[in-house]
C-alpha beads as a LAMMPS data file, in Angstrom:
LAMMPS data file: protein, C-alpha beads

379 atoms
378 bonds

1 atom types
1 bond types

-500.0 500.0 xlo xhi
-500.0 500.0 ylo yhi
-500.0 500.0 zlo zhi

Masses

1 110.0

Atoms # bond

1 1 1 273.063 89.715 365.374
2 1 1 271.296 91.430 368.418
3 1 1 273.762 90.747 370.909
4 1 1 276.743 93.105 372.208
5 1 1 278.424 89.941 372.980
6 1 1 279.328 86.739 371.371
7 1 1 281.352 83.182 372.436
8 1 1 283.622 81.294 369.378
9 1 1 284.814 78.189 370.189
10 1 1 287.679 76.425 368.352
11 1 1 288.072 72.508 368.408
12 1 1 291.011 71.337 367.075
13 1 1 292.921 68.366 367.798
14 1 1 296.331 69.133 370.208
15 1 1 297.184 72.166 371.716
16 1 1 300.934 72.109 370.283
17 1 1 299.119 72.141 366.906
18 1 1 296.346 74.795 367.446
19 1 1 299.737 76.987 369.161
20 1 1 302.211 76.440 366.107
21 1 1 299.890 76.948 363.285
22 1 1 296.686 78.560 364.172
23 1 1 296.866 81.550 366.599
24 1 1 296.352 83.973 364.156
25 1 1 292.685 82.896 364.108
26 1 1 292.439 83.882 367.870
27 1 1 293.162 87.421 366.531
28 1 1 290.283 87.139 363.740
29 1 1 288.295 85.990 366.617
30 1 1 289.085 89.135 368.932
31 1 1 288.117 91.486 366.067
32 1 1 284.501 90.632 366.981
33 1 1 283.528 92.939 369.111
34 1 1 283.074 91.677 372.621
35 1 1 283.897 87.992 371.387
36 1 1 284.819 85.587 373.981
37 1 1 286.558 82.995 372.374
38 1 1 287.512 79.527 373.526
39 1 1 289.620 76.196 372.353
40 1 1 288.728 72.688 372.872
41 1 1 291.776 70.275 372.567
42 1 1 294.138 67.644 374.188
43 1 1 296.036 69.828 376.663
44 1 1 299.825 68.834 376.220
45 1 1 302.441 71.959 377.503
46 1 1 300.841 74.627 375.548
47 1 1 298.294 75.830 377.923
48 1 1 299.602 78.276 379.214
49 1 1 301.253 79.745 376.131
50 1 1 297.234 79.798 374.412
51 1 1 295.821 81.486 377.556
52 1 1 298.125 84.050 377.397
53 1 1 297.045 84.728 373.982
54 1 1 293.706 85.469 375.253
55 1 1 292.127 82.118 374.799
56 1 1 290.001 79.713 377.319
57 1 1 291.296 76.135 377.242
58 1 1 289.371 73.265 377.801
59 1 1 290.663 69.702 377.583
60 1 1 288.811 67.100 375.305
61 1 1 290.316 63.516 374.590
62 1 1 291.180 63.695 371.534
63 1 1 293.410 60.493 370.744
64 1 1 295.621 61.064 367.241
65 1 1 297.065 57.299 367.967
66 1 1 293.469 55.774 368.061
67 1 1 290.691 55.555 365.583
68 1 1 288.416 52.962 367.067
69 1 1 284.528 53.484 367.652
70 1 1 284.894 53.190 371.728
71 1 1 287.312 56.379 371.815
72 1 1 285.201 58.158 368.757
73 1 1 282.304 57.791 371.058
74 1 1 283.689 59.100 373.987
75 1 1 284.960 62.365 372.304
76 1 1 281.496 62.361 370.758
77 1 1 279.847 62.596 373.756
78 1 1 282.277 64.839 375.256
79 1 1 281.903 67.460 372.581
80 1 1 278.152 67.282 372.314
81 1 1 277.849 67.998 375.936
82 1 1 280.742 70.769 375.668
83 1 1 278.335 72.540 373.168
84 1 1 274.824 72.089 374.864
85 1 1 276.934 73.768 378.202
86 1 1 278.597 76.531 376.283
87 1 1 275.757 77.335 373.882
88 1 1 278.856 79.090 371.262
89 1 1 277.598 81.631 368.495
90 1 1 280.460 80.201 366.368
91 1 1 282.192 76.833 366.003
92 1 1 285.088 76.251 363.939
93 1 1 286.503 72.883 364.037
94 1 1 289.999 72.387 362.686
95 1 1 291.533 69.527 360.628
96 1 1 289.757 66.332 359.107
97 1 1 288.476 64.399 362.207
98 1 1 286.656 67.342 364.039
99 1 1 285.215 68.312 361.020
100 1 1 284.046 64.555 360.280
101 1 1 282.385 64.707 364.362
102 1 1 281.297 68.296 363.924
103 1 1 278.366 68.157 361.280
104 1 1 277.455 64.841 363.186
105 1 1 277.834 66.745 366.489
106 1 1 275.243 69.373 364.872
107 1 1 272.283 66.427 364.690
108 1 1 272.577 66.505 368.321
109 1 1 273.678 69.951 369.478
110 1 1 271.664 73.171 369.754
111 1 1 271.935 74.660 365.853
112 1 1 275.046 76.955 365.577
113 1 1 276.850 78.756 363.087
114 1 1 280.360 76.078 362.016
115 1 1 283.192 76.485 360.132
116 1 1 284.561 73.548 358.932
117 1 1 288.316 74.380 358.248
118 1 1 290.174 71.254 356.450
119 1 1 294.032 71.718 356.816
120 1 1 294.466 68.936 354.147
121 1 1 293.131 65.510 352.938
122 1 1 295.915 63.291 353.991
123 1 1 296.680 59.568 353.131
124 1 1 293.054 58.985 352.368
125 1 1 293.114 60.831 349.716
126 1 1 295.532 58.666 347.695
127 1 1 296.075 55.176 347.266
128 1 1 294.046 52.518 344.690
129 1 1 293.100 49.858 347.415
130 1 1 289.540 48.666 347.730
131 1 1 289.152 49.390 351.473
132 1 1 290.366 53.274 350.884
133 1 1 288.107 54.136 347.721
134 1 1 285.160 52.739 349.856
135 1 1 286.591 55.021 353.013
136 1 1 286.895 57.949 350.646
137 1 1 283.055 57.521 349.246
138 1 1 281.768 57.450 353.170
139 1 1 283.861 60.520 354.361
140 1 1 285.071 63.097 351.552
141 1 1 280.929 63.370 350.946
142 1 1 280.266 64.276 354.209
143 1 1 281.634 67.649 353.774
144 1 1 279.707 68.317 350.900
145 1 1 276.516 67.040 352.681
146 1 1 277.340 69.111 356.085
147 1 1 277.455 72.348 353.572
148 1 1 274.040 72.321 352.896
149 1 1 273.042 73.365 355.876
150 1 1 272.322 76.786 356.538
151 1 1 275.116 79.046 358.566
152 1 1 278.018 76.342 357.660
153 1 1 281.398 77.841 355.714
154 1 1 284.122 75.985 354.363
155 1 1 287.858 76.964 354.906
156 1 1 290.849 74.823 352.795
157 1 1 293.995 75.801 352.675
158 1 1 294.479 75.351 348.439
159 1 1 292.246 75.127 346.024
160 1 1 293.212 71.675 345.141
161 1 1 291.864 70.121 348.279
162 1 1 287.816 71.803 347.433
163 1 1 288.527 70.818 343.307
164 1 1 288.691 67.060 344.969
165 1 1 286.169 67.770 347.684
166 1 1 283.734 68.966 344.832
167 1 1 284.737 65.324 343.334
168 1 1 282.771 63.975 346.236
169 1 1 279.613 66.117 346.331
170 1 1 280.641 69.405 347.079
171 1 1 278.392 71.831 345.661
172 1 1 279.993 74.320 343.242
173 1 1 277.986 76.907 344.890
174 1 1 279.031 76.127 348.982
175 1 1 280.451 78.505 350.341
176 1 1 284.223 77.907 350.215
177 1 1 286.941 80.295 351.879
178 1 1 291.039 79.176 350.529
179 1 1 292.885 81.115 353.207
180 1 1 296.920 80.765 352.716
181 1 1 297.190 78.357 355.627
182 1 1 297.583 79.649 358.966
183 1 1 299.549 83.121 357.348
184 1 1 303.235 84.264 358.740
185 1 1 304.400 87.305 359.988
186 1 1 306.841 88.844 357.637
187 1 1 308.069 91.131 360.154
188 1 1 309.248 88.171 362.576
189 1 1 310.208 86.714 359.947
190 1 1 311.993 89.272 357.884
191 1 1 314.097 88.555 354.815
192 1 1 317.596 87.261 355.904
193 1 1 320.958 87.954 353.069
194 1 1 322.204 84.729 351.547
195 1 1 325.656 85.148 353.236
196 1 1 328.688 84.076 351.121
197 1 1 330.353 80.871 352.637
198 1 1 332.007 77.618 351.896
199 1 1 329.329 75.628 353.748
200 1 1 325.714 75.408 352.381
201 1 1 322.828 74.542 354.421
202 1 1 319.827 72.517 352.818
203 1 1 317.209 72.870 355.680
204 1 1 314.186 70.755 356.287
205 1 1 312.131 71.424 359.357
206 1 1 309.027 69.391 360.326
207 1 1 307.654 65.961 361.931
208 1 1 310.173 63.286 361.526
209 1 1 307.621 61.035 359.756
210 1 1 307.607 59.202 356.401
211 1 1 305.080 61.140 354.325
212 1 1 307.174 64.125 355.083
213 1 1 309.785 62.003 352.937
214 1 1 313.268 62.797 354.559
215 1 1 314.017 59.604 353.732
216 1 1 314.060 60.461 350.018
217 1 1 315.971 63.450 351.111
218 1 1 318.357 61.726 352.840
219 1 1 319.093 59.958 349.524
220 1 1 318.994 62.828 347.237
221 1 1 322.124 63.940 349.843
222 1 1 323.939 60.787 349.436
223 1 1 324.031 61.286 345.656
224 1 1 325.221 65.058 345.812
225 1 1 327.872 63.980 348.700
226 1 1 331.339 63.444 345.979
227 1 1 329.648 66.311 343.413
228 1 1 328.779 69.025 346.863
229 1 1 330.908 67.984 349.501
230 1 1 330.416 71.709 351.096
231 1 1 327.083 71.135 350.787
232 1 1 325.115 70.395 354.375
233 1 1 321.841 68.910 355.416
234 1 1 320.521 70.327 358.771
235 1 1 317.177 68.460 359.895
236 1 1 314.926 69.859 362.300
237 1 1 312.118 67.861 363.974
238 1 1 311.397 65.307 366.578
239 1 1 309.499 61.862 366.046
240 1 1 306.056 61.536 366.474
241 1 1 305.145 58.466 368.418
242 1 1 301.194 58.872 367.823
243 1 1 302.162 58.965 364.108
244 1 1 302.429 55.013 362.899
245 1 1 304.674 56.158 360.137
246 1 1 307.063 57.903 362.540
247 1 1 311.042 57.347 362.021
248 1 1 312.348 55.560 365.071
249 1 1 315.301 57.573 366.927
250 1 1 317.988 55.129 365.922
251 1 1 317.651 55.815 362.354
252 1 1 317.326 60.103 362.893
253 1 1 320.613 59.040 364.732
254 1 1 322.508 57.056 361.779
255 1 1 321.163 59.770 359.271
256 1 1 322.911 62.350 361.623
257 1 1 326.318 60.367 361.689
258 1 1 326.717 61.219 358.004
259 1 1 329.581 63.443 357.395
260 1 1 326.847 65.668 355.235
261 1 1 323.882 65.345 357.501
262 1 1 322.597 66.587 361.072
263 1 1 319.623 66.107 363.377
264 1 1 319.157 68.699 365.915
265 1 1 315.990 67.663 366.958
266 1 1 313.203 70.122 367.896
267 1 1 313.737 74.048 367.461
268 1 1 311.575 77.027 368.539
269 1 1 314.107 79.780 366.740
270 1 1 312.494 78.809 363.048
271 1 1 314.042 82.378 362.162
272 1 1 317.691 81.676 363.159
273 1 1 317.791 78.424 361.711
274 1 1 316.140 80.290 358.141
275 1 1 319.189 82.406 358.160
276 1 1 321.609 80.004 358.414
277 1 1 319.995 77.980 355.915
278 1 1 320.949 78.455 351.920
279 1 1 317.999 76.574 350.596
280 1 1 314.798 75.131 352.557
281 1 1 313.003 71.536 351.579
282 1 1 309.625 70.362 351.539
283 1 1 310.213 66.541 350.108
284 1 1 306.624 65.618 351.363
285 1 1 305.131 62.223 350.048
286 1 1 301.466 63.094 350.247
287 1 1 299.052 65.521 350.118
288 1 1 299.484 69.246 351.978
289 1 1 296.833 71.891 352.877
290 1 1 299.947 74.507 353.412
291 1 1 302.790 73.897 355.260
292 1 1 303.973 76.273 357.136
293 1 1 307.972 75.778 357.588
294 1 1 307.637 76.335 353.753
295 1 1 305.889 79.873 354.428
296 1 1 308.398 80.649 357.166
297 1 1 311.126 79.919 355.115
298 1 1 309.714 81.904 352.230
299 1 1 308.788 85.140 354.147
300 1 1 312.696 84.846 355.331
301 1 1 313.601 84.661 351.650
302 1 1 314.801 81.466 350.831
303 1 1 314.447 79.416 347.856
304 1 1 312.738 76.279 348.225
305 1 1 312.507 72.857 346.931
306 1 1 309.222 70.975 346.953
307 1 1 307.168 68.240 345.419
308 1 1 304.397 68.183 343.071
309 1 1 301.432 67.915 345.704
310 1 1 298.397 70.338 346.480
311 1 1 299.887 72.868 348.766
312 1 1 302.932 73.109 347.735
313 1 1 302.521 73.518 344.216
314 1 1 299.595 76.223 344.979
315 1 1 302.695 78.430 346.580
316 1 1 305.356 77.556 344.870
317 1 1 305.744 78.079 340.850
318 1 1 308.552 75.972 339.651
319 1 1 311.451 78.297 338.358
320 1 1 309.904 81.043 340.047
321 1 1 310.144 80.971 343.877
322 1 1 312.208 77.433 343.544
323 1 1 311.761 74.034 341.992
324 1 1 309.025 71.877 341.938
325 1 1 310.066 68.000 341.681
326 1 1 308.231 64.782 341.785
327 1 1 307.250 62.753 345.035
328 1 1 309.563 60.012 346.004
329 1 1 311.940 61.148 343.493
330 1 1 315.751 61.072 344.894
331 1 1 317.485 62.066 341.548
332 1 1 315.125 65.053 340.743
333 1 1 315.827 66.344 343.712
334 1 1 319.548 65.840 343.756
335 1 1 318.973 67.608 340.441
336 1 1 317.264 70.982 342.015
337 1 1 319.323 70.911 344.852
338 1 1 322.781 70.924 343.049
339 1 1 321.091 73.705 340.114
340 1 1 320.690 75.929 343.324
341 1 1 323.549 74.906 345.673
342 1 1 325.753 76.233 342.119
343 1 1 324.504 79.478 341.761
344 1 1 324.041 82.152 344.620
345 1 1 322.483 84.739 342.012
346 1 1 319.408 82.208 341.381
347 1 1 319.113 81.579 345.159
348 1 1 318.859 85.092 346.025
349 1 1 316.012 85.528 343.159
350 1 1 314.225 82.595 343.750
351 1 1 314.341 83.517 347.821
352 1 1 313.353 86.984 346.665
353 1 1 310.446 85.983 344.565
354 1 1 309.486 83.399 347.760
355 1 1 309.327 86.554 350.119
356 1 1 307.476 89.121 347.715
357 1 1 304.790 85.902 347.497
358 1 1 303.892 85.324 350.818
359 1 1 303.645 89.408 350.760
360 1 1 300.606 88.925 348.224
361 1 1 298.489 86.766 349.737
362 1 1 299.828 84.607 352.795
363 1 1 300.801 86.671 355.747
364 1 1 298.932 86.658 358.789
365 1 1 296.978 89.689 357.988
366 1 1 295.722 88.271 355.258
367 1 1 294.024 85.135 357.138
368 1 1 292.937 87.208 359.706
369 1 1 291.390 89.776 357.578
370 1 1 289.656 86.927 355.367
371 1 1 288.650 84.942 358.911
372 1 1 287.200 87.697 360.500
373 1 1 285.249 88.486 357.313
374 1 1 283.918 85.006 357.042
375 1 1 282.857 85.529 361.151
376 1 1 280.915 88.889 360.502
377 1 1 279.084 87.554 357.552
378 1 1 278.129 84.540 359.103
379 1 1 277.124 86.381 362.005

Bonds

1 1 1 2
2 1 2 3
3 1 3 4
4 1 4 5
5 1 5 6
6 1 6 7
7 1 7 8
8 1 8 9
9 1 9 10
10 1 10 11
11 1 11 12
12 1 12 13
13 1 13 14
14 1 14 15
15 1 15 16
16 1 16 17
17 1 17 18
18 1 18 19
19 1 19 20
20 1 20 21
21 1 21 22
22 1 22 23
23 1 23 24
24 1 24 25
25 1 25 26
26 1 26 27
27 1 27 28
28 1 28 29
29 1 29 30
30 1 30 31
31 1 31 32
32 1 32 33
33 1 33 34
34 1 34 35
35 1 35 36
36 1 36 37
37 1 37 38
38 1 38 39
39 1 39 40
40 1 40 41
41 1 41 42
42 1 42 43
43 1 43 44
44 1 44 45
45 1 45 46
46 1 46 47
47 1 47 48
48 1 48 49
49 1 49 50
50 1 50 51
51 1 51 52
52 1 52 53
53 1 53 54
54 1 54 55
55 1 55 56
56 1 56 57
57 1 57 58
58 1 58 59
59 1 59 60
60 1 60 61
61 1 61 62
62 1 62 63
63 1 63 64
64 1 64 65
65 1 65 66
66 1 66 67
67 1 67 68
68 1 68 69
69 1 69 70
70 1 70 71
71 1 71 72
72 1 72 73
73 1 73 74
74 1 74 75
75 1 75 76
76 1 76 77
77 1 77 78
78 1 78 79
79 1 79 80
80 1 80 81
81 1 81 82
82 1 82 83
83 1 83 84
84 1 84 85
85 1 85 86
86 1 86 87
87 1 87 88
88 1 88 89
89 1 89 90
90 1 90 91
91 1 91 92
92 1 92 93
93 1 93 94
94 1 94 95
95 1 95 96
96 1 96 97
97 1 97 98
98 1 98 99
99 1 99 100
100 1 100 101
101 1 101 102
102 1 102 103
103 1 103 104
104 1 104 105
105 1 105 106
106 1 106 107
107 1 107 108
108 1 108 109
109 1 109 110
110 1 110 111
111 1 111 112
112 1 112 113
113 1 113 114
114 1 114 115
115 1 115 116
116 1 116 117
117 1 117 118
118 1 118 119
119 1 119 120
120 1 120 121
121 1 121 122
122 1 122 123
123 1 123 124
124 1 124 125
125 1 125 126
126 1 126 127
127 1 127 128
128 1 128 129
129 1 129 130
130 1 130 131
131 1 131 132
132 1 132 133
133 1 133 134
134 1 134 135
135 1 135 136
136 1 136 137
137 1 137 138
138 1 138 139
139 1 139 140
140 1 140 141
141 1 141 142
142 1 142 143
143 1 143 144
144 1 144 145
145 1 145 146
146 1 146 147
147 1 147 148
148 1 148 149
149 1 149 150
150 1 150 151
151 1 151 152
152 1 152 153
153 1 153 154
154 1 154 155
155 1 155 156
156 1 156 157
157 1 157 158
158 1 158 159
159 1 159 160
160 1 160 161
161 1 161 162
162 1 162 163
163 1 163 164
164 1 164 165
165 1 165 166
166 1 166 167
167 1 167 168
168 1 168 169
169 1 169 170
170 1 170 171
171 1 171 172
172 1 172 173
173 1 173 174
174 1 174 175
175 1 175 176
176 1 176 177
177 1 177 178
178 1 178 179
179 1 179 180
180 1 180 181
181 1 181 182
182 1 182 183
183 1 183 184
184 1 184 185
185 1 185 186
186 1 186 187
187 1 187 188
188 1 188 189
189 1 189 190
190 1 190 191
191 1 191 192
192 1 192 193
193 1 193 194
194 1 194 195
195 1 195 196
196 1 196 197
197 1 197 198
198 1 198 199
199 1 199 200
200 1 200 201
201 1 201 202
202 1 202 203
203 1 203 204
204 1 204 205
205 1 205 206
206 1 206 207
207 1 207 208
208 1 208 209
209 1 209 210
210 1 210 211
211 1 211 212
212 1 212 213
213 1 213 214
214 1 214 215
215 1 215 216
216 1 216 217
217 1 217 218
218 1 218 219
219 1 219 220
220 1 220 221
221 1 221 222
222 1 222 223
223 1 223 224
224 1 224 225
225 1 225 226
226 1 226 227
227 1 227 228
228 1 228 229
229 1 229 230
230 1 230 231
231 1 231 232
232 1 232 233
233 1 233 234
234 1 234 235
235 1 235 236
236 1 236 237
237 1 237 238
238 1 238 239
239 1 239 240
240 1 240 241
241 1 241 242
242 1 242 243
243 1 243 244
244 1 244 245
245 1 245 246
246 1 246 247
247 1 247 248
248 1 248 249
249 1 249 250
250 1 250 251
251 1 251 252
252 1 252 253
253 1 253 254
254 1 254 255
255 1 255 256
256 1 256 257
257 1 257 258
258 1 258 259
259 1 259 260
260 1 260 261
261 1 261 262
262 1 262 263
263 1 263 264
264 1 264 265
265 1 265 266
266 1 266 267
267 1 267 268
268 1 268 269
269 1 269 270
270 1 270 271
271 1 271 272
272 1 272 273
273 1 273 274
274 1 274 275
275 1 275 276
276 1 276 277
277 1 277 278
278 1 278 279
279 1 279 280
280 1 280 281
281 1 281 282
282 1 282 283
283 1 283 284
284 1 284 285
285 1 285 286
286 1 286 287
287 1 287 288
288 1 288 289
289 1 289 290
290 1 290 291
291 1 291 292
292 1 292 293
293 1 293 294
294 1 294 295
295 1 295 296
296 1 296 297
297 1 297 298
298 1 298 299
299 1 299 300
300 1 300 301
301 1 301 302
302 1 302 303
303 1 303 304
304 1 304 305
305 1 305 306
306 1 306 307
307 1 307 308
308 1 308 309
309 1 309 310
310 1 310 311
311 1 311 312
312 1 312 313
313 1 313 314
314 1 314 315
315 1 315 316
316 1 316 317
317 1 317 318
318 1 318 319
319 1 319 320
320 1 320 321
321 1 321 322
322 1 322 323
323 1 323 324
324 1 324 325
325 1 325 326
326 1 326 327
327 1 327 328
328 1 328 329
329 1 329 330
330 1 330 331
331 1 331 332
332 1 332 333
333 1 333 334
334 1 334 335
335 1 335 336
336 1 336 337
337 1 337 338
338 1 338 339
339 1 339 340
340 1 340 341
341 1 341 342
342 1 342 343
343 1 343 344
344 1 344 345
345 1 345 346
346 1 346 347
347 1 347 348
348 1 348 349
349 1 349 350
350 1 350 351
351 1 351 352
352 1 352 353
353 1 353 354
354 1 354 355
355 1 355 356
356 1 356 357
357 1 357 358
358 1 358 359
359 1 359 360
360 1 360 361
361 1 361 362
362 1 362 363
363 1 363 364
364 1 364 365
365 1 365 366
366 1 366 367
367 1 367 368
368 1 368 369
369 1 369 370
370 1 370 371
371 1 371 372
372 1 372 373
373 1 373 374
374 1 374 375
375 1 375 376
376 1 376 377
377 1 377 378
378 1 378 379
């Protein structure tokens, strides 16, 4: 590329999200020389907090809690007019719906270089009803179809999401980038001694909705509470409102009134709460591209307990950094739970082995090493 200068624009749904899991990419996006780089989202209380990492904001309406045609529209035209007037060298839309609008957006846009980065498949991707395997024939082949197009680049988070992406159309030969999520620093978050106490923490920390399946965690407690009665569950996360499968306050409430439980609600200090916990949770229901409270936790070296679902199997090897249980399965993960809450020596190797793998492959070095790559090739 001939010029000393170039523009990268991210567009990504809400500014929280783009803050909590993505600013390492602004970093891949400064290693271009000269790069000016700019995000596109719904401006919540995070503005300030991205411009300070060197970042122009610019608000777009994007609505999480609607998905009819009149708002699609409307953030359709918004976008298309955001990229005629900023004329970007780079896009790189993040998560399923701006990557849906983006290769449409391209049919009316000047031509660009896009990176289509897919943070994970979601509910559509599962289910047998008649009305979901006809959604998943009109939208999981669009990615496949916006690849052949020349200067495009995939980016998944595990290779299970472009195995059922290649399902759909997805040529063998696209070019297809499986960064480790977003990446952690292991220095912030350092590995933390399993202390020796009579109270054990089980931690979970995420959205208080259903496919994250606290519910079935919740449950799994209830059966360990005469067998571990030293044995805690702190939960960290707030409802989501937008989300339609969102747990209403009253019952994070009654779950917290349990002699074994607690809900503390939102937390920014994800490294204090790590090293008070003994083991960390992932009970998801449904597909992940790679969570990252189960990285966090890792790089602070805790064992952790997650179910059988892309993402979290791609990190975590069963009997090697922790266990790896069935979905929507109480019992199993009772059973992990109590097999680590008994023995300190297997926590301490599992949260071991947990830190040495994000080491290998998922830090944020590593993402912003392989995003920066992907930008300079494309370029």
């Amino acid at each position: 590329m001939n010029k000393k200068s170039c523009k990268i624009l991210f567009i990504c749904t809400e500014d929280w999200f783009y803050y909590s899991h993505f600013r390492p990419l602004v970093k891949a996006a400064q290693k271009i020389k000269g790069a000016k780089v700019l995000l596109a989202t719904s401006v919540g209380d995070k503005r300030r907090d991205l411009e300070s990492c060197g970042l122009d904001v610019i608000p777009v309406d994007f609505d999480r809690a609607s998905m009819g045609i009149f708002s699609a529209l409307r953030l359709f035209w918004q976008l298309s007019r955001l990229l005629r007037s900023e004329k970007p060298d780079i896009v790189h839309f993040i998560a399923l719906k701006p990557v849906l609008l983006g290769g449409l957006l391209r049919l009316v846009a000047p031509p660009t270089r896009v990176v289509y980065h897919v943070t994970g498949l979601g509910t559509l991707a599962e289910g047998d009803s008649g009305r979901k395997r006809i959604l998943r024939r009109l939208v999981f082949r669009l990615p496949g179809y916006y690849l052949r197009s020349k200067k495009t680049m995939l980016f998944v988070e595990n290779p299970d999401d472009a195995d059922y992406l290649r399902k759909y159309g997805l040529s063998p030969d696209a070019p297809v980038t499986i960064l480790g999520g977003a990446g952690v620093d292991p220095e912030k978050y350092c590995a933390q001694p399993i202390e020796e106490k009579d109270q054990l923490y089980v931690t979970f920390v995420g959205r208080m909705i259903r496919t994250k399946g606290v519910d079935v965690l919740v449950e799994a407690m209830a059966l360990l509470a005469e067998r571990l009665p030293n044995l805690h569950l702190q939960l960290y996360g707030v409802c989501d409102p937008a989300n339609p499968g969102s747990y209403e306050e009253k019952t994070l409430r009654e779950w917290g009134q349990r002699p074994n439980i607690s809900w503390h609600g939102y937390s920014r200090d994800i490294v204090n709460i790590c090293r008070e916990a003994d083991i960390c949770v992932v009970p998801t229901r449904t597909r992940e591209g790679m969570p990252r409270a189960m990285l966090e936790a890792a790089s602070c070296a805790r064992p952790l307990v997650v179910t059988n679902v892309p993402g979290c199997r791609h990190f975590v090897r069963d009997g090697v950094e922790g266990f790896v249980v069935p979905t929507q399965d109480a019992g199993a993960l009772a059973t992990a739970l109590f097999e680590l809450a008994s023995d300190r020596a297997l926590r301490e190797k599992m949260g071991h082995a947990a830190r040495q793998r994000v080491l290998e492959g998922f830090t944020e070095s590593h993402v912003i090493n392989e995003v920066a790559k992907a930008y300079r090739h494309m370029l």
